[in-house]
Every structure is written in C-alpha cells, then in structure tokens.
N, C-alpha and C positions, 0 to 999 in steps of 0.2 A: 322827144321820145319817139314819135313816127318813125324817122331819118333814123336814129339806130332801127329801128323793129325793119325799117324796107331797109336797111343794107345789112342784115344781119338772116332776110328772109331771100334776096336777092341769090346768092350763091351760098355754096356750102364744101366747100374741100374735102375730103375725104378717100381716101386712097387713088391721090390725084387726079379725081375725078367731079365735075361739079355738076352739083345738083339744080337743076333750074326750077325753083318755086311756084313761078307763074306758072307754070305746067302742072305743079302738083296742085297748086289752086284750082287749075282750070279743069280737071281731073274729078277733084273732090266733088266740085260743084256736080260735073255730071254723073258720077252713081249718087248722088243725093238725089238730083232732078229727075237722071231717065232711070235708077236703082238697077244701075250694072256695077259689075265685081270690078273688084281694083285690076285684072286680066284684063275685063272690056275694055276698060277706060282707056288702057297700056296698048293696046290693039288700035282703037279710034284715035287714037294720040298719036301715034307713030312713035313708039319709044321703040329705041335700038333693044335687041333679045339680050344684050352682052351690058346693058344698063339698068334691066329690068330688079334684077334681086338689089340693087343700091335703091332706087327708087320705090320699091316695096317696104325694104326696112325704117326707109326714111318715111313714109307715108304711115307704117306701124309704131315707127320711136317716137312721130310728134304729133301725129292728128287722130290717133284713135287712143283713147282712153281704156285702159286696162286694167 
C-alpha cells in the first residue's frame, strides 16, 4: 500500500505538466512551521510564476479540507 500512495504522490500529469509532491510536502511543512501563505512558500521554493496556479489548485484540491 505505501508503493502505490509514493507513486501515485510522486508525479501527477495534468495538462501536461507534472506536479512534484515532494515540493508540495516540503512547502506544506513550511506554512505549518514558519505560518506563511501558500505565496511565501511558492516564493521561498522557487516555483516558476507560469506553474504557480497548477500548483495552488493542486495544494487546494488535496491538502486543505473544505
């Protein structure tokens, strides 16, 4: 069960663009720890601007509860 969850957390296709999870992990951790905005995080991260709303959606569709 791990091996599915880490290759199914691993990449994420979506308008041929892939998501990289360990980023959105490493991310989450830090507005939990330092309580910056998912902006900060994307900033401290070095996320490309032209990658930013794929990886916002994706941070709103599976790790915040609504």
């Amino acid at each position: 069960m791990t091996t599915t969850f880490a290759n199914d957390c691993t990449t994420d296709l979506q308008n041929d663009n892939i998501i990289d999870y360990t980023l959105i992990r490493h991310m989450l951790r830090s507005i939990g720890n330092n309580h910056w905005s998912v902006s900060k995080a994307m900033d401290e991260y070095d996320v490309p601007t032209e990658q930013r709303d794929m990886y916002m959606e994706t941070i709103a569709d599976k790790f915040f509860v609504s």
